[in-house]
N, C-alpha and C positions, 0 to 999 in steps of 0.2 A: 785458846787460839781463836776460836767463834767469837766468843767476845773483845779481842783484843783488834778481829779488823773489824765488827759493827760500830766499835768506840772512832776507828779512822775513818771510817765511811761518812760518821757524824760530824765529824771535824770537818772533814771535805767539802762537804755539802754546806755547813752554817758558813767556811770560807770564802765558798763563791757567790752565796749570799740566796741559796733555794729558799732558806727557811724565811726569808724577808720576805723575796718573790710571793712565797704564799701566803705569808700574814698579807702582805700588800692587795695580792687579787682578793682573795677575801675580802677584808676593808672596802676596798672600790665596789665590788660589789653590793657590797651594805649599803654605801652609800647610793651608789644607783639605784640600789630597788625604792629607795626612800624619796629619791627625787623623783622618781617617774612616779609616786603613790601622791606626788602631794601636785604634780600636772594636771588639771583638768581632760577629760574623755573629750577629742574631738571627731568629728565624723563629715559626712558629705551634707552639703546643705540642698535644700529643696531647686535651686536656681541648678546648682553645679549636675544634679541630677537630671535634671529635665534637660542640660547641655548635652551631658552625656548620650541622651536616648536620643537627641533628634541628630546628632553627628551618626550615630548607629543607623537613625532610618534614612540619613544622609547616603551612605553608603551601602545599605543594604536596596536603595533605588538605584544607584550607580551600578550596583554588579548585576542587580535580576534582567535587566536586558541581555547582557550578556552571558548571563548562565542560559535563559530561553533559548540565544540564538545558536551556545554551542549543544543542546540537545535536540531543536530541530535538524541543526546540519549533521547530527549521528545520527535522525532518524531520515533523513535523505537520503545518506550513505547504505543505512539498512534497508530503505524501499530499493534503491538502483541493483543491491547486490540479490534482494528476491526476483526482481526484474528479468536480471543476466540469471540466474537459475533455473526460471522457467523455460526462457530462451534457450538456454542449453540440456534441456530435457525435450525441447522440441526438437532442435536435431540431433538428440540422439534418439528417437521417433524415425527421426528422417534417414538416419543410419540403417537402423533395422530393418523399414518400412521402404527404404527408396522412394519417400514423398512424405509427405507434413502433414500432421495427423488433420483428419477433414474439421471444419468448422465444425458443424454438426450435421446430422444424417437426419435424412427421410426412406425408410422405407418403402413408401410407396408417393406415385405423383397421380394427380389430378387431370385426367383425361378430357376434363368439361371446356377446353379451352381459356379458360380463365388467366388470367394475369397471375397469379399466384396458384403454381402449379404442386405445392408440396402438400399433402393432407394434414389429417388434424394429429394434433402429439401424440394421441397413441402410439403414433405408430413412429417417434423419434431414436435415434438410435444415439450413443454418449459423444457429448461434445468434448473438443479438442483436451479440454481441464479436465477432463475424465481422462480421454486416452494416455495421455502425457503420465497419469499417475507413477507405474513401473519405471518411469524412468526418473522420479525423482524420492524413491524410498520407498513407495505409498502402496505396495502390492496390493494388499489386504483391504486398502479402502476401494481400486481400483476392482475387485472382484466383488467388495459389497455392491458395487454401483454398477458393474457389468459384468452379471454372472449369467451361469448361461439359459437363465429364463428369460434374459434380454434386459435393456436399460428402459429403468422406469426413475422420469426424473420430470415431470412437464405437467399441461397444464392440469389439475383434478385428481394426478395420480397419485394416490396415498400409499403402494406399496415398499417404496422404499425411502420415504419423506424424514424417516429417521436419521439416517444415515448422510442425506443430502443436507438436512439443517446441524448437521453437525460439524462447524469451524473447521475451515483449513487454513490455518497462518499464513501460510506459505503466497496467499494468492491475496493476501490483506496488506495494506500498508501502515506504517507506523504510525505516520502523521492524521490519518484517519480517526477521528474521535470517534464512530458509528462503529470503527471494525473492533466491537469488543469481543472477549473470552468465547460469549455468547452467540455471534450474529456470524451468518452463514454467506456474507454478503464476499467480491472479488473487489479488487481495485487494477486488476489485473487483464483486459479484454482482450482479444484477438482482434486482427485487423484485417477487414472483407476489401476493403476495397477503398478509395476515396472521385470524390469529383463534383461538381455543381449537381442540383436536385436532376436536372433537365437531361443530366448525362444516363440517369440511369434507365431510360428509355432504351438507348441502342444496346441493353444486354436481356440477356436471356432471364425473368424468375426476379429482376431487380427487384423494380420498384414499385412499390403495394401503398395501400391504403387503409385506413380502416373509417369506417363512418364514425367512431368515438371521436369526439373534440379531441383529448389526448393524445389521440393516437396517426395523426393524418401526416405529419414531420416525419415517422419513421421509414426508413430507406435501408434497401437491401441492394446491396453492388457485388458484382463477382468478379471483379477488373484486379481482387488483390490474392490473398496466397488463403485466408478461413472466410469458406461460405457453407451455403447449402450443399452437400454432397460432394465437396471440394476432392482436389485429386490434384495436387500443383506438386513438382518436383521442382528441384531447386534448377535445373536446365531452363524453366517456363520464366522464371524470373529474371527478365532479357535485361531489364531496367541495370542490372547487379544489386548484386545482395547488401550494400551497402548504401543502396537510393532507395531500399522500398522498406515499406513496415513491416513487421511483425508481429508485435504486441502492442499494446499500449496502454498508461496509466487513466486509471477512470473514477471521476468524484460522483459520477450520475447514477450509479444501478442501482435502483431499485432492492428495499432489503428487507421486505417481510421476510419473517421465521427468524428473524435476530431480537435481542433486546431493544436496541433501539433503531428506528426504521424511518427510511427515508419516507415511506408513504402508508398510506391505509394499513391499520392491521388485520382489516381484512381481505388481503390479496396474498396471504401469509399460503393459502395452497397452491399459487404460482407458479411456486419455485422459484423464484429471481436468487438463485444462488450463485455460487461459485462453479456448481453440477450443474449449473439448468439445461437441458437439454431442447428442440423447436417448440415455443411455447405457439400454439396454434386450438384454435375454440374449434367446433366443429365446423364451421363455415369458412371455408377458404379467403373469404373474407376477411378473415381477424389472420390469415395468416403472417399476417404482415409486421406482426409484434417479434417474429421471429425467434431470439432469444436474447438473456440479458448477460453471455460470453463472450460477445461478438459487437465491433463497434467498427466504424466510418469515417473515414477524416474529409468531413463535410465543410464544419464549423469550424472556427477557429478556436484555439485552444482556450482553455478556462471559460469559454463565452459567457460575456454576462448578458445574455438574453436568458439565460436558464438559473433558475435558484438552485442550487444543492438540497436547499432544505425542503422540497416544496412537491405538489402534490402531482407534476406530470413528469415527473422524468423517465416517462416511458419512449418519451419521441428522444431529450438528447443523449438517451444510452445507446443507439444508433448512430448515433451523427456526429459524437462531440467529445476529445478529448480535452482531459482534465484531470489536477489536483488538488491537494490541499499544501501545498508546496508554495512559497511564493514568488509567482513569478513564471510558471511553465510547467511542464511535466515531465515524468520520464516516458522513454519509447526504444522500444529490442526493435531494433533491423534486420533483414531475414539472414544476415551472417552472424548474428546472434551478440554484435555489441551493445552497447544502453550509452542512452545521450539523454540530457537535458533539455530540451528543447524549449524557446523562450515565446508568451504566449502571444508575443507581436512579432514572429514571425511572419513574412508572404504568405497570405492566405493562399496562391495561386500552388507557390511550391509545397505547402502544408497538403495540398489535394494530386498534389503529382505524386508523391512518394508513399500514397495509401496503393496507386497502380504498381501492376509487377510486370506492366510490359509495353508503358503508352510510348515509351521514345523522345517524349519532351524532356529538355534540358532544363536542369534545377538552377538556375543563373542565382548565385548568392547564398546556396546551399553548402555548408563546410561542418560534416559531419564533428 
């Protein structure tokens, strides 16, 4: 029976003609391997290659602007969103606290009558990026830096210098080539005040001096929300909390104790960190360097009367907002939103919205 349908299945098959089918593809393929052995190897020639590559580097210059521009504008995005998180760690400061964490502290003031009433850093107490800490995760670094033998973070003080040159991301910006792994440095400052140099005569503790060439530019204002022993609740901020600063972005601070540094590497026990707390020498004199947490919208933004890369920016970390952004910087407003602000802006109005209660009209100001 087995045999009797393998004999019809054979018949079936040679009928509709498989068995040719297969001698045939066989055959054809003999034949082709024979024609393709007796074709000549062809390949790319020298011309057609060297076309190849410069269309490659044709378009790989085509797209690298554009890959640049969309990773600077992710890291713009990442500087604004650190911006608004510190901003929103300040009032929540201002929550617990019923007022905005102080600028930075002096424990004791200067009775000699002197223009510069605050003593020397010993006796500094944690500036605002210190306080702020608990309210942004940071317990622990927050009680390294102010535990209760008191904060030590200023000028000569080595007890807690470990701690202080040790990175906080959080207050670094992306676009910053200087804010490495390594470097202790802020892009982030608090805003004292703003106004013409001359202004800061009608306040209390402004405006100082120092006889160092470097240092004669630097200005201390109390007309905005972080100064010297500051104490503003948001009620003081008559302007609205939407016309005055808060924070602002900064290309100028000074950054011994990092890998790479905007100035001397020997000014590395300063502190110019993110903690620095009243950087002040013993002579009430030099007090006027204040601290490098703390800045003034004097100048206009980005100024290019100051190098970033250069050896005084001790005078425009006082006076001078800036980034590495092109074109303006960021800035937290004391209701805590973040705006781009462009660096030909009104100088006039750029000096109004450093105050938190001058009553001048910002004519062309549109948040």
């Amino acid at each position: 029976m087995a045999s009797a349908m393998t004999s019809l299945l054979n018949r079936l098959q040679q009928k509709r003609g498989y068995g040719r089918a297969t001698c045939g593809v066989a055959g054809g393929a003999s034949a082709m391997r024979h024609h393709l052995s007796a074709r000549p190897l062809q390949g790319f020639t020298l011309v057609e290659l060297l076309v190849v590559i410069v269309i490659i580097a044709i378009l790989m210059a085509l797209l690298l602007p554009a890959v640049q521009t969309a990773r600077e504008a992710a890291r713009r995005v990442k500087c604004a969103n650190r911006l608004k998180q510190l901003a929103l760690a300040v009032h929540n400061y201002h929550t617990s606290h019923e007022k905005f964490p102080m600028g930075v502290g002096s424990k004791r003031e200067d009775t000699s009558g002197a223009v510069c009433r605050f003593s020397a850093a010993a006796d500094s107490t944690a500036p605002w990026s210190v306080l702020i800490l608990p309210y942004m995760e940071q317990e622990s670094r927050y009680r390294a830096l102010n535990d209760d033998d008191g904060f030590h973070g200023t000028y000569g003080d080595t007890v807690k210098q470990a701690e202080q040159f040790r990175p906080n991301p959080n207050f670094q910006c992306p676009s910053d080539h200087n804010s490495t792994i390594d470097a202790s440095n802020s892009n982030y400052l608090a805003v004292g005040g703003g106004g013409i140099d001359a202004l800061g005569s009608e306040y209390d503790e402004v405006w100082c001096r120092s006889g160092h060439p470097c240092c004669y530019k630097r200005v201390m204002f109390n007309n905005g929300i972080f100064f010297v022993n500051s104490n503003i609740r948001v009620a003081l901020v008559r302007d609205g909390t939407s016309n005055v600063y808060l924070l602002a972005e900064s290309r100028y601070q000074p950054m011994p104790g990092g890998a790479a540094t905007y100035s001397q590497p020997g000014y590395k026990d300063d502190h110019f960190t993110w903690s620095g707390g009243l950087r002040a020498g013993n002579s009430y004199n030099d007090c006027c360097t204040l601290t490098t947490t703390i800045t003034h919208a004097v100048d206009s933004i980005n100024s290019s009367d100051y190098d970033p890369t250069g050896e005084l920016l001790f005078e425009p970390v006082t006076r001078t907002f800036g980034s590495f952004h092109w074109g303006g910087c960021h800035v937290a407003m004391a209701d805590s939103s973040v705006h781009f602000l462009s660096d030909s802006m009104d100088i006039n109005v750029h000096r109004d919205l450093g105050a938190r209660d001058d009553g001048y009209p910002l004519s062309g100001y549109h948040p």
